[in-house]
C-alpha positions in Angstrom: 21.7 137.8 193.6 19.2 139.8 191.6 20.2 142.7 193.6 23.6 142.3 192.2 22.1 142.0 188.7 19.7 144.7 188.8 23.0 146.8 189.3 24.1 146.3 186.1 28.4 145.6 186.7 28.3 147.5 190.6 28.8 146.0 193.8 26.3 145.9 196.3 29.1 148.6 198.4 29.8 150.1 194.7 26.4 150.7 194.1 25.5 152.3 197.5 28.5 154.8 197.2 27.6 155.6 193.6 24.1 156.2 195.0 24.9 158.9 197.6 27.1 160.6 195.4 23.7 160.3 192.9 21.7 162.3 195.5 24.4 164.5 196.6 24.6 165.7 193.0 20.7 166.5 192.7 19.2 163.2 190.9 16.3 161.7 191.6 17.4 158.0 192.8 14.7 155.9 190.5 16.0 157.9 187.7 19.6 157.0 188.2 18.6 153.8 189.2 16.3 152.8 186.1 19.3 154.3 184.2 21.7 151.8 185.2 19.3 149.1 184.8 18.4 149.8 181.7 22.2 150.5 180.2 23.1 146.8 182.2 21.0 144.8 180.0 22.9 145.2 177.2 21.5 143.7 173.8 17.7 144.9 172.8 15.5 142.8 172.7 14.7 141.7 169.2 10.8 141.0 167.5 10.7 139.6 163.9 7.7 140.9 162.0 7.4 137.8 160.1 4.6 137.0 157.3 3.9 135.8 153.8 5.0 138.6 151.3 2.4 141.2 150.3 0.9 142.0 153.8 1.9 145.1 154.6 4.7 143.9 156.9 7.1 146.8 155.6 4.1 149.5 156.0 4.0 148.3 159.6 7.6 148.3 160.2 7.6 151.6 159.1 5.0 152.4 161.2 6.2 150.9 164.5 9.8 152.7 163.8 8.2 155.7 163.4 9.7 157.1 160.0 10.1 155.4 156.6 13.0 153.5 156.2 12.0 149.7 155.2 11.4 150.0 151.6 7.7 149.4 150.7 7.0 148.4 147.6 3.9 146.9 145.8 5.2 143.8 144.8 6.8 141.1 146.3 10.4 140.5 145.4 11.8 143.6 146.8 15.3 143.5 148.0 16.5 145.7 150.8 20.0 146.2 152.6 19.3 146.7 155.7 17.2 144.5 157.8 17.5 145.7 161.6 16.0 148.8 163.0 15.6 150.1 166.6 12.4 151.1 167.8 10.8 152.6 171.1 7.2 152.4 172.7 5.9 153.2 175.7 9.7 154.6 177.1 11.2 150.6 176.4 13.3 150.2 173.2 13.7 147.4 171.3 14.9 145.9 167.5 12.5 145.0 164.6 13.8 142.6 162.0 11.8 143.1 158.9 11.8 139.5 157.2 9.6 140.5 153.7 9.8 140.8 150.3 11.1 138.6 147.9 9.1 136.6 145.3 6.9 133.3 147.0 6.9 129.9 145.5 10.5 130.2 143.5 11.4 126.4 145.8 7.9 125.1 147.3 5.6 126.7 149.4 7.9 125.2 152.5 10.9 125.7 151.8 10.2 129.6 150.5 8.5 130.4 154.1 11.0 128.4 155.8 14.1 130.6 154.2 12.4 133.7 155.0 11.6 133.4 158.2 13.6 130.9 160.1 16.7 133.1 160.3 15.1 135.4 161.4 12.8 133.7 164.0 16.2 132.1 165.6 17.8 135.5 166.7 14.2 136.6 167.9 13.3 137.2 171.4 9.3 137.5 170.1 7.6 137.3 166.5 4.7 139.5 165.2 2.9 137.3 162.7 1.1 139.9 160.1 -1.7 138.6 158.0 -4.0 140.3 155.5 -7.0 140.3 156.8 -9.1 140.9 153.7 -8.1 137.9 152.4 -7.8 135.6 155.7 -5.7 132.5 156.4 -3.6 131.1 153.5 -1.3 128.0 152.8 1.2 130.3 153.4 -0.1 131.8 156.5 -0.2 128.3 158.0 3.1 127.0 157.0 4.5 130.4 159.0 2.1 129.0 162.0 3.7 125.7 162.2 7.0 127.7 161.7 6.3 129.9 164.8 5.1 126.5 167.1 8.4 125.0 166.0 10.3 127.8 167.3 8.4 127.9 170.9 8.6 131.8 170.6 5.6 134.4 171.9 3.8 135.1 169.1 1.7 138.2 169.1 -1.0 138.5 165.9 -1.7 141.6 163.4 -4.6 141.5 161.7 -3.7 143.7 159.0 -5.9 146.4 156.4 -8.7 146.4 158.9 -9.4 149.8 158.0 -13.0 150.0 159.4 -15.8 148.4 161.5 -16.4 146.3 159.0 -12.6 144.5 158.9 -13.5 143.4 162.6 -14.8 140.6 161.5 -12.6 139.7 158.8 -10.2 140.3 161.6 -11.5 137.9 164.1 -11.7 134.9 161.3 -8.2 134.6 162.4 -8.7 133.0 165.2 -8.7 129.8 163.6 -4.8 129.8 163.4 -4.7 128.9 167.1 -2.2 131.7 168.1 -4.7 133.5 170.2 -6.1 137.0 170.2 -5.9 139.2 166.2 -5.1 141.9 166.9 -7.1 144.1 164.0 -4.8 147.0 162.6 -3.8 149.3 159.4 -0.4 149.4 159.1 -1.1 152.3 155.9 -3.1 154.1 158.8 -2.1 153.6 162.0 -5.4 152.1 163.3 -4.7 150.0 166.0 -0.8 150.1 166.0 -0.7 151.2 169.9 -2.8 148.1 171.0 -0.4 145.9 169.1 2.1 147.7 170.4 1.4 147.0 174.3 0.8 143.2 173.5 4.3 143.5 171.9 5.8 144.6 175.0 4.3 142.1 177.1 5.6 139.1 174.9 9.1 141.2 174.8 11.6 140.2 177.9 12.8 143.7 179.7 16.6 142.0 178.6 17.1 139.5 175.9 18.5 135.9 176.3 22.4 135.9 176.3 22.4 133.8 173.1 26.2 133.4 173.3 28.6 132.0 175.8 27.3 128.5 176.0 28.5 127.0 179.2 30.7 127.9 181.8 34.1 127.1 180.1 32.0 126.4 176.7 34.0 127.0 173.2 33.6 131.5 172.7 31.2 131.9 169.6 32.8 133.6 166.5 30.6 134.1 163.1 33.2 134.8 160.0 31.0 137.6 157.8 31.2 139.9 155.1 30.0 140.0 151.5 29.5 137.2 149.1 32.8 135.7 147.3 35.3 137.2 150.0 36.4 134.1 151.5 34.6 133.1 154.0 34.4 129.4 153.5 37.9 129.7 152.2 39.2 131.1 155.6 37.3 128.4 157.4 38.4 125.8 155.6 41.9 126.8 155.7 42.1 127.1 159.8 40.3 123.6 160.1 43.3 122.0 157.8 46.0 123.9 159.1 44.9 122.9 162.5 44.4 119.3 161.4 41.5 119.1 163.9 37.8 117.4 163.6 35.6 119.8 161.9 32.4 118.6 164.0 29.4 120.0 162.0 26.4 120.1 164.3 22.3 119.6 163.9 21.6 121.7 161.6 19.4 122.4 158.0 21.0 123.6 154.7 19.7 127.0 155.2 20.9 127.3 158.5 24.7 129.1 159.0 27.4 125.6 159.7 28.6 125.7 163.3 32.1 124.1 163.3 34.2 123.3 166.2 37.7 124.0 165.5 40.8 123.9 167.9 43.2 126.8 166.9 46.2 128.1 169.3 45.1 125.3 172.1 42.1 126.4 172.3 38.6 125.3 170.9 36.6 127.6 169.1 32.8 127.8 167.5 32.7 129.3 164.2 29.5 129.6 162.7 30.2 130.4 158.8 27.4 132.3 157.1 28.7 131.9 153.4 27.1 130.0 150.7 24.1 131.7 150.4 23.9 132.1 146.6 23.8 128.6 145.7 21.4 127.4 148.4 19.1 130.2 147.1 18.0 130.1 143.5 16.9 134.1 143.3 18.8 136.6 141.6 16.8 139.6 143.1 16.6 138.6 146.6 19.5 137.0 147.3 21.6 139.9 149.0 19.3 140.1 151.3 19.0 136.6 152.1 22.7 136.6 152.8 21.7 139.9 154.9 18.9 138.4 157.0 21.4 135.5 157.6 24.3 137.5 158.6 22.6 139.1 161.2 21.0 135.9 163.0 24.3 134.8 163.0 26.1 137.6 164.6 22.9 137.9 167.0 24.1 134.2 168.2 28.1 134.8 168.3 30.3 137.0 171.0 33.0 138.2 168.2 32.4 139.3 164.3 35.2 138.5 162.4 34.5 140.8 159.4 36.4 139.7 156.2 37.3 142.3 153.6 38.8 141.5 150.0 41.6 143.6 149.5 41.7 143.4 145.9 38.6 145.4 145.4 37.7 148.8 146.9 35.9 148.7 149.9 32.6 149.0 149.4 29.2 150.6 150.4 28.1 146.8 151.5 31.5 146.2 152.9 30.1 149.7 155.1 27.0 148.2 156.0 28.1 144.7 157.5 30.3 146.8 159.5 27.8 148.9 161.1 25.4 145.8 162.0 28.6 144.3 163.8 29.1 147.3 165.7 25.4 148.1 166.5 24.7 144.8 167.6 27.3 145.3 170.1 30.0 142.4 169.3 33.5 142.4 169.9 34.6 143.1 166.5 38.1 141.5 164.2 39.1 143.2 160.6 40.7 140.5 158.4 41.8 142.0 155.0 41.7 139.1 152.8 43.6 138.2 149.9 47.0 140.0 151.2 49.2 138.3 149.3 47.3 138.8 145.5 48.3 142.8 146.3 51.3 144.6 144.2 52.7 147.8 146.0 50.5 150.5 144.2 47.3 148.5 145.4 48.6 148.0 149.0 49.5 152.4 149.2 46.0 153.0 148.0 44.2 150.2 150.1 46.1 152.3 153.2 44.2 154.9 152.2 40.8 153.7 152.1 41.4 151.9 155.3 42.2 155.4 157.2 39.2 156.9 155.3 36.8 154.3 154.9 37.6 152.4 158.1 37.6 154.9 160.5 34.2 153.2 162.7 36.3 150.6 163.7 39.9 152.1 164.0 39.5 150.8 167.5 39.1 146.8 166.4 42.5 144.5 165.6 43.6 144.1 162.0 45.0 141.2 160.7 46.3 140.8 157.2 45.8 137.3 155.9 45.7 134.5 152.7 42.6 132.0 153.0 44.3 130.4 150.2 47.9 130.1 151.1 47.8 130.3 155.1 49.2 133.5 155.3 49.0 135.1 158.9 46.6 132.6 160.2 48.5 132.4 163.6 47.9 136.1 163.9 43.8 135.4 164.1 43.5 134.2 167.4 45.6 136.5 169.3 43.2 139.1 167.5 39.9 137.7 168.7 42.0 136.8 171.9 42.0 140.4 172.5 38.6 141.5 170.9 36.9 139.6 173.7 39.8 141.2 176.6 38.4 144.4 175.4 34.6 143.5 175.4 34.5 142.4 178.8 36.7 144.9 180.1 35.2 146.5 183.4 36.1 150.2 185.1 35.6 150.5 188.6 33.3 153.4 189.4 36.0 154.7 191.6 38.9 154.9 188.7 36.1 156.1 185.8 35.3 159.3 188.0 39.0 160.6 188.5 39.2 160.0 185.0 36.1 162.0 184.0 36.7 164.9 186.8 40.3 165.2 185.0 38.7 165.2 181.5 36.0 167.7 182.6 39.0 169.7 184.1 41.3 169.3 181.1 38.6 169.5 178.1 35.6 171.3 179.5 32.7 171.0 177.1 32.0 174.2 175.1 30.0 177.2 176.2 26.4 177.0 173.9 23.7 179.2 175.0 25.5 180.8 177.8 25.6 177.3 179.9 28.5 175.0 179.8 27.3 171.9 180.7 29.4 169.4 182.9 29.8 165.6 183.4 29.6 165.4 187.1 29.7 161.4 187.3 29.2 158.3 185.7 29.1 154.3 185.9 30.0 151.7 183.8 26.6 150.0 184.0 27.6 146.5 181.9 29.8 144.9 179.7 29.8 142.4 176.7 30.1 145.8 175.4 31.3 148.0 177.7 28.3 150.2 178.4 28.4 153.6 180.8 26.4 155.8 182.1 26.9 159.4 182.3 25.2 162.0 184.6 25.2 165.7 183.6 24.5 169.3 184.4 23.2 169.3 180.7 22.9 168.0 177.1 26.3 166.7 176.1 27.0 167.1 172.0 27.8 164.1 170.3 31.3 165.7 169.1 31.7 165.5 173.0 30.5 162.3 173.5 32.6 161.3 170.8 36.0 162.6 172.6 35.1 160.9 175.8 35.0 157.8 173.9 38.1 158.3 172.5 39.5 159.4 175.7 38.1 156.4 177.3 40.0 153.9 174.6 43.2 155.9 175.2 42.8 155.5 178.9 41.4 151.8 179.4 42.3 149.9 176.3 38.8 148.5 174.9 40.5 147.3 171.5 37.8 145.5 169.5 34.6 146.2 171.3 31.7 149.0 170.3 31.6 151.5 173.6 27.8 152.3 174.2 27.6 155.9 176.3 24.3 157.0 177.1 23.7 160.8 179.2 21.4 161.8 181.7 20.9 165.2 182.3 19.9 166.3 185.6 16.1 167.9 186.2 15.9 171.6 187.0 14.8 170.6 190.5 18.2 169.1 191.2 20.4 171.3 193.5 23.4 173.0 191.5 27.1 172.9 192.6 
């Protein structure tokens, strides 16, 4: 059985046929082989960098990403949009969610740490607890430690603005929270970082937990997000009393998104509803990305995003942004344009427009038009995540993917760029839950390119509603040419 799994979506005959053609074609067989493996796991995994404000936990975000893209700031309080990034160490990639920066103490010591990091900590595969190591253990710093136990994550420990020999020992204070080893680092310098880095990758799984799909049979797992005041709630509410069914709300805190069990169409559903952030929060400056952070622990846990959109106001740049953390964090995907019914005709002719320039991401994902408040089109929602989740688990056999791509290459040869014309000479799909493939080629394959094969590949095999991950290998020089 791990055989089977190490495979990615192959059969064990599959596989050994894709193989030969592998070596037949000049590839090294571990290469292809870690290739597949590596596209087959799907979903990163995911370490929260999680700490009181004020520690440098942006600094070494920044520094573990590799460029400077979390906002660093000297002051607590700082909001940011965007709270996922993708890193890479040692050849393995991974996500960092940065949990830092608003102001400490606005609700209690507890429930401050607890709001920061608990979202955060539940979508997490590890944490990296950073502490200042000039000033040593805190209040703070030990509500996060009893945070961490609760959780039952790995933990791995920065001891941070160690700058010299002489912030060793400062560094080895820390101890006394009981999560093991400091690890002593500057996050403004870069002292350090690599060590922290290889204990990060041993508390990292090579594949993440699948955090969705409960049981065999189990209710599918959809969150309902998109900016504050667009009708989340609303649209929740509205299915449960259409339906007439129990709303069963589960264990759960205030801060945590509401799972809800709702039976729509005959079948039973899990919606987890990540509204209501403003009024749970009382912070004016950090509570977009509060509602953010939240967002994206909940679509870490679901299997479809239904994104809402309020038609009676442009689409916006945040409207963009909860978008693209749907699609990169590979989840079947549902538009609903909210508020249908409030629109005259001149709004609806320029609200087509946007949606063909402003929407084009996720042309690919079913569009439903719909009323929270009156019902409108509410029947239409299920077939729409119905097929979302057809598209996410669609599979290619290897055998019907490679005429396709020997027609394509025939067809739509890539262009010529430096006298060479590089060519897709086979390819795998390597996993679903998104559909992810794996290309082999003579050489490097433009994204315009890339793009057109995914389009090709939509046109060809349906895939409405799921992300398409393609990822290229390019043969070595030592490989025999055709």
């Amino acid at each position: 059985m791990n055989d089977q799994h190490d495979h990615g979506a192959l059969g064990d005959a599959e596989y050994a046929e894709f193989m030969e053609l592998a070596s037949e074609e000049g590839f090294d067989v571990e290469e292809v082989e870690g290739a597949i493996e590596e596209a087959g796991h799907g979903p990163l995994p995911v370490l929260a960098v999680v700490g009181r404000p004020n520690v440098g936990k942006s600094t070494l975000v920044n520094r573990i990403i590799g460029r400077r893209e979390a906002v660093v700031e000297d002051k607590p309080g700082v909001t940011r949009d965007r709270v996922t990034y993708e890193a890479e160490w040692a050849g393995r990639r991974f996500k960092v969610v940065d949990t830092g920066g608003w102001e400490q103490d606005v609700l209690g010591i507890d429930a401050s740490v607890a709001a920061q990091a608990e979202y955060a900590i539940e979508a997490a595969d590890a944490c990296l607890f950073v502490v200042d190591a000039t000033v040593g253990a805190t209040d703070t710093d030990e509500a996060v430690v009893k945070l961490l136990r609760r959780a039952g994550k790995p933990v791995v420990l920065a001891a941070n603005k160690v700058d010299g020999q002489s912030g060793e020992a400062d560094a080895a204070m820390l101890w006394s929270l009981g999560l093991g080893e400091p690890f002593p680092v500057s996050s403004l310098h870069g002292r350090g970082t690599g060590d922290l880095l290889d204990e990060v990758l041993r508390k990292l799984p090579e594949a993440p937990e699948q955090r969705f799909g409960n049981a065999v049979g189990g209710p599918r797992r959809i969150a309902l997000i998109g900016r504050p005041n667009v009708g989340k709630s609303s649209l929740l509410n509205k299915v449960a009393n259409e339906d007439r069914v129990v709303v069963n709300e589960l264990a759960g805190t205030t801060r945590d998104p509401v799972d809800e069990l709702i039976e729509l169409g005959g079948v039973t559903w899990k919606f987890v509803d990540t509204a209501g952030i403003r009024k749970k929060v009382h912070l004016q400056e950090g509570a977009d990305y509060y509602a953010s952070l939240r967002t994206a622990a909940a679509v870490e846990k679901a299997e479809v995003a239904v994104i809402l959109i309020d038609t009676t106001d442009n689409i916006s740049v945040q409207d963009q942004r909860i978008i693209t953390m749907a699609v990169e964090s590979g989840r079947a995907i549902v538009i609903a344009y909210n508020k249908w019914d409030e629109l005259d005709e001149e709004r609806r002719y320029y609200l087509e427009r946007e949606i063909e320039t402003e929407m084009q991401q996720v042309a690919w994902a079913p569009r439903v038009n719909v009323s929270a408040k009156t019902g409108r089109h509410m029947e239409k929602l299920v077939p729409a995540i119905e097929t979302a989740l057809v598209g996410w688990e669609t599979r290619v056999p290897t055998g019907r993917l490679n005429a396709f791509l020997g027609e394509i290459v025939a067809a739509h040869p890539h262009p010529i760029r430096g006298g060479k014309q590089p060519r897709i000479l086979f390819g795998t799909q390597a996993g679903t839950k998104p559909p992810r493939f794996v290309l082999f080629a003579s050489g490097f394959l433009e994204a315009g390119y890339r793009r057109f094969i995914e389009r090709r590949l939509r046109e060809e095999f349906g895939f409405e509603g799921t992300p398409i991950h393609i990822s290229v290998r390019v043969r070595e020089k030592r490989g025999r040419k055709k």
